[in-house]
N, C-alpha and C positions, 0 to 999 in steps of 0.2 A: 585599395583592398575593398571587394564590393562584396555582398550578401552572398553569394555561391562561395566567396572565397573564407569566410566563416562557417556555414556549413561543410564544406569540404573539410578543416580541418578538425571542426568538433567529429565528423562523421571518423575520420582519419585517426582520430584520439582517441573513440571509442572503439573500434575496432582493430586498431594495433595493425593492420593488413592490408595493404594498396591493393590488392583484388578484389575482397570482400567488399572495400570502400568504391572501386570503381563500378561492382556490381549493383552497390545499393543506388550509388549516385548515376546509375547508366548514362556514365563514359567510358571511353575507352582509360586504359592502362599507362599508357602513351602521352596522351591530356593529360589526364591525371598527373604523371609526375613531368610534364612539362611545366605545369601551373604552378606545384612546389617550387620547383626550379626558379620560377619567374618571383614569386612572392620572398623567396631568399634571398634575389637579387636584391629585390625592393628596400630590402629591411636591411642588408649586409649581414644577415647572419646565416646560421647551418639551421634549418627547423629540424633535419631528422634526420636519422641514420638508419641505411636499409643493411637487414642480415635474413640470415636462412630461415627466423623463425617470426619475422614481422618487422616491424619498425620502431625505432625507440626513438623518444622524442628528446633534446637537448633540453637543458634551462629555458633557455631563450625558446623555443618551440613550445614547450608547455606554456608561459607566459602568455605568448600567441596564441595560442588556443583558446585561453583563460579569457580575453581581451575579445575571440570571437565570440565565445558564450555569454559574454555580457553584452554582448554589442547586438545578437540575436533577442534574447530576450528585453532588453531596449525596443527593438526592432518591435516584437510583438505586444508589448504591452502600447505603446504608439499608434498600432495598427487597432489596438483593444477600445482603446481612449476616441479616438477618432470616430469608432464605430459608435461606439456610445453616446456622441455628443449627437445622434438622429433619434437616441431617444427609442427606438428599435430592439428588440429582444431576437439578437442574432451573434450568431459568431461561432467561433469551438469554444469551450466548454473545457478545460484541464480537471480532471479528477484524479485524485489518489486514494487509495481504498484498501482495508483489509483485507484477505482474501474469501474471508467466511463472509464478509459484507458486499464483497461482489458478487459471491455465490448467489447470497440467500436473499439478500432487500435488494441491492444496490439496480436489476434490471427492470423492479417494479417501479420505483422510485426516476427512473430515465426512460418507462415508458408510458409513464402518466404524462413527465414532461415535456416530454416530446411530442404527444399529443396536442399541448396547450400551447406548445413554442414550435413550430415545425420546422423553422430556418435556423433551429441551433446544429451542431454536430459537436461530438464528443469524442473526448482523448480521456481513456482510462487505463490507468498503469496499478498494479496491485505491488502491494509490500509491507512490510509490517509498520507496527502501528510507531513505533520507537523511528523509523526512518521519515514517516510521513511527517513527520511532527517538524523535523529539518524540512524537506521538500516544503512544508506549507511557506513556512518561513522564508527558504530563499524564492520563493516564488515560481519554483519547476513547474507546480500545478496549483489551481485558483484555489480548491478545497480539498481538503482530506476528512475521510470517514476512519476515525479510528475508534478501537477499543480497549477500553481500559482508561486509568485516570491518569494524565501524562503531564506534567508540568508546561502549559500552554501559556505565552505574557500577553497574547490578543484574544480574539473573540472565540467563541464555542458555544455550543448551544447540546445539548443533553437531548440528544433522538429514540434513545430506547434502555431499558432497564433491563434485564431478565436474567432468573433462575440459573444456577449450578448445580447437576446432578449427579451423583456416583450412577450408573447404570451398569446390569450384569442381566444377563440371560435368563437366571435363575434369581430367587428370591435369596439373597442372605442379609447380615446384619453388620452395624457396624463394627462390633468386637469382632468380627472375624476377618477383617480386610487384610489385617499388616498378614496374616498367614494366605491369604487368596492369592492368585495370580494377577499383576496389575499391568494393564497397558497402557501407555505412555506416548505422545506424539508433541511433534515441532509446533511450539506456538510460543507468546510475545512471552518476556522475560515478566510483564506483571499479572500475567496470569499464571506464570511458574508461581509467583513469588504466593499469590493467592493457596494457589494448593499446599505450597513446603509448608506456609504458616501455620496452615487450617491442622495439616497431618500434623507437626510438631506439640500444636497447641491441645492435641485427643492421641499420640500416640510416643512412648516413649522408644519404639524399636521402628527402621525403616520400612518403606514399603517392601513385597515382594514384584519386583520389577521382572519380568516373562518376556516381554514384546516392546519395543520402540517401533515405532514406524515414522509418517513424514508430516500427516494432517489427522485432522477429528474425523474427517468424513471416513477415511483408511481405517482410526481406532476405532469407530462406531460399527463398522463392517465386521471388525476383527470380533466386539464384543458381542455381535449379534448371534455369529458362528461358534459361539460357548467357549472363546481363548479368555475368557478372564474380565475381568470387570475395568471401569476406564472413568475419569470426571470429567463431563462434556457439559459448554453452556447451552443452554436452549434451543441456540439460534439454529442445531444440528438438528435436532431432534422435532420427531413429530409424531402425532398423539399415536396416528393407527400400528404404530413400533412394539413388537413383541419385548419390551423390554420392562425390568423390573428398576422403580426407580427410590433413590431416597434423595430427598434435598438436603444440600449444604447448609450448615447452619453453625452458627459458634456455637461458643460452651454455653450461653446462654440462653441457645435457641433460637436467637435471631437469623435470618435468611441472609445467606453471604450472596452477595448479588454482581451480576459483571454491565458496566455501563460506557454505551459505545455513546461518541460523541461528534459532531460536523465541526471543524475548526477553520477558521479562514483569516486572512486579515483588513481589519475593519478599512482601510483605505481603498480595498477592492471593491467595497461595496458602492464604490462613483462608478463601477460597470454597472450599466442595465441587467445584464445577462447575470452575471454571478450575484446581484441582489435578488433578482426574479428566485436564481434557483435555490441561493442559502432559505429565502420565506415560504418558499412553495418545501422544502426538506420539512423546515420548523412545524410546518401546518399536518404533515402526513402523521399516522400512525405506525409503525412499523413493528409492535409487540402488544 
């Protein structure tokens, strides 16, 4: 079993489809499931079963898979290690990332780098901050940019702090929210929890909920067009914005604040490359 025959079957796993798979992996159809063929032999068992809507994999065939994907990422951290022992700030780069942090810092922050390192290249995958936190862990990617305060057991480093704002088109106040129209969008479960607390903790009747949609940038549009008012962090907003704004604060006035953070794990840090980038993140400003 050699390194095509690992990526073929993680490729194979993720996409359920011996066409799509032969499409990605540009072979033929043919190959493709001669190569199953042969690797069943090898092992004596069934890897998979074909039907009208894809392929399902057996016990034994997930296993196999399981055993390529470790054996790949083996593979690359080996190939990681090696490069580093020249001492050289080269190689790809794994990143995992919010999607508002890929948006809004994440290209300032990789073209400064890039600059300074020109032989790196970059893999960025975006996802919420609750998955990144696994991802960093099993090592899918070298770092993650998440936001919010997540229960991390290795390193992290705290890159930026800022502001939560009610924002509406129009001037009103706080006693009139729960009757206002509120708009509402997909984001991580601890910034839900931020908002339910805040409104429970100043309002005894639920919000008037008008609009869901899918991101901030979609609610921030929605509220700019006069549908209703929406609590977006900062990182959305920007000064020259016709909008009316009040700050989040507790009952006591204090400023409720949302804080995104670089997490990685410290043994990674024997790469050149991913020590280069976690100190050059630490040193930037990003708020």
């Amino acid at each position: 079993m050699e390194e095509k025959d690992w990526v073929l079957l993680q490729t194979l796993y993720d996409q359920q489809n011996i066409t799509k798979t032969a499409e990605i992996l540009y072979v033929s159809q043919p190959s493709l499931s001669y190569r199953i063929q042969q690797l069943e032999k090898e092992f004596g068992i069934t890897i998979l079963h074909r039907g009208r809507r894809g392929v399902e994999f057996t016990p034994q065939g997930e296993y196999l898979v399981k055993y390529a994907k470790d054996m790949l990422r083996q593979l690359q951290q080996t190939k990681e290690f090696l490069l580093s022992m020249e001492n050289k700030i080269s190689g790809t780069l794994k990143i995992g990332t919010a999607s508002s942090m890929a948006r809004y810092k994440l290209p300032n922050i990789l073209k400064n780098f890039y600059a300074k390192y020109p032989d790196v290249e970059f893999k960025v995958t975006s996802s919420r901050s609750s998955e990144l936190v696994n991802s960093v862990y099993k090592r899918d990617v070298h770092v993650g940019f998440i936001r919010g305060d997540y229960k991390w057991p290795e390193e992290k480093h705290l890159i930026m702090t800022e502001n939560i704002w009610i924002v509406s088109k129009r001037e009103i106040s706080l006693d009139e929210l729960p009757n206002l129209p509120r708009i509402i969008y997909k984001t991580d479960l601890s910034l839900e929890n931020v908002f339910d607390n805040w409104w429970k903790e100043n309002f005894s009747e639920p919000p008037t909920i008008t609009m869901e949609v899918d991101n901030m940038e979609t609610c921030k549009e929605m509220v700019l067009s006069g549908l209703g008012y929406a609590i977006i962090p900062s990182i959305v907003l920007s000064n020259n914005e016709d909008l009316y704004r009040i700050q989040l604060r507790t009952r006591r006035g204090e400023p409720i604040m949302r804080n995104s953070w670089i997490i990685y794990r410290k043994e990674s840090l024997k790469i050149p490359l991913i020590k280069a980038f976690v100190n050059f993140t630490k040193n930037m400003e990003l708020m």
